[in-house]
C-alpha positions in Angstrom: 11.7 19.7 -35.9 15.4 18.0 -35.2 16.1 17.7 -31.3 17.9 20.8 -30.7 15.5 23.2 -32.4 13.2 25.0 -29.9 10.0 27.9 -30.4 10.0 30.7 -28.5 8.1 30.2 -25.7 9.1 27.0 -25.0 11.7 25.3 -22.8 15.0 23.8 -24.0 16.8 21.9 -22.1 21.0 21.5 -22.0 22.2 18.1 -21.0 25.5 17.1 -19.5 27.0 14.0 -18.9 29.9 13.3 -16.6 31.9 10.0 -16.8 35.9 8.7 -15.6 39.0 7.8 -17.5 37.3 4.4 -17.6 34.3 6.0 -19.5 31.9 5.2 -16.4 29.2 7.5 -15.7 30.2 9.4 -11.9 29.0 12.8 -9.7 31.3 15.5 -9.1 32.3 15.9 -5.6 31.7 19.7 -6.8 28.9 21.5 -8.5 27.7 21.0 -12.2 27.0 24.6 -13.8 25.7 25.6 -17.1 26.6 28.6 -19.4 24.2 30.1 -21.7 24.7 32.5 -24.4 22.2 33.8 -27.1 22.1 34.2 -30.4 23.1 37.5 -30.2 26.0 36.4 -28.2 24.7 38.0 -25.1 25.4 35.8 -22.0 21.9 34.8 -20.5 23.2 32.3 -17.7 26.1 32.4 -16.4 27.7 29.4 -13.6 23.8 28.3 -13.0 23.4 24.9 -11.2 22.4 21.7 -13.3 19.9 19.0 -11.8 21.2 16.1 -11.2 19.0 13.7 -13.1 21.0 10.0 -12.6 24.6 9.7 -11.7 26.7 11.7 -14.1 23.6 13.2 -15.9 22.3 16.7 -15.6 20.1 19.1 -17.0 19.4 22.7 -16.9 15.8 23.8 -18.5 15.8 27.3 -20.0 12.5 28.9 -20.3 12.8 30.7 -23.6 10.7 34.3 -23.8 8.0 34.8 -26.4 10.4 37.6 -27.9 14.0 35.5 -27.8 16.3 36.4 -30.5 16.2 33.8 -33.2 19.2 31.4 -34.3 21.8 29.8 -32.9 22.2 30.0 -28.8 25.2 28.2 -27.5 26.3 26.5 -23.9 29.1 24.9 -22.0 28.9 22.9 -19.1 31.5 23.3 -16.3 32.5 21.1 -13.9 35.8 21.7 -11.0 38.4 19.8 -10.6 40.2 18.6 -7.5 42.4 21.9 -7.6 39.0 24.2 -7.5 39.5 25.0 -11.6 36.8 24.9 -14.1 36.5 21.8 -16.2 34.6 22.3 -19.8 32.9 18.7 -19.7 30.5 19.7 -23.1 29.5 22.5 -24.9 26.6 22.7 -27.7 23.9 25.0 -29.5 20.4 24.7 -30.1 18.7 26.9 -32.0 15.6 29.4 -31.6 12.6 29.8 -34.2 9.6 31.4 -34.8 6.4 30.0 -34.9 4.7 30.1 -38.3 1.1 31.4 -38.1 
């Protein structure tokens, strides 16, 4: 199974990574949130805190329900800037399948 592809059931996990103009990984002064959306395009997190994992790293673990719709489930990770707007710093999609008996 590729590294985006999750069961139900199980936990995926959204990564963000946060680095300067000089490409150097840094923490916000501010708040790292995730948004999540299902496959159905019904929002399932919405502004949630990310754990900071190592400087500029985090990660938000979803724990996926034994009925989650199936496909493609898509986030964005938001940062602020110095002005108190949100900063898009990555977006993605994993995807949701069934277990095979």
């Amino acid at each position: 199974m590729a590294a985006n592809e999750y069961f139900r059931g199980e936990t995926a996990e959204v990564v963000g990574t946060i680095k300067t103009s000089a490409a150097v990984a840094a923490n916000p002064s501010v708040s790292t949130v995730v948004r999540l959306k299902d496959s159905t395009g019904t929002r399932v997190v919405e502004d949630t805190a990310m754990t900071n994992s190592a400087t500029g790293t985090y990660y938000y673990a979803y724990d996926l329900a034994a009925a989650a719709p199936l496909g493609k489930w898509f986030y964005e990770v938001i940062t602020t800037d110095g002005a108190g707007s949100d900063v898009s710093i990555g977006s993605g999609y994993f995807i949701v399948k069934a277990r095979v008996a």
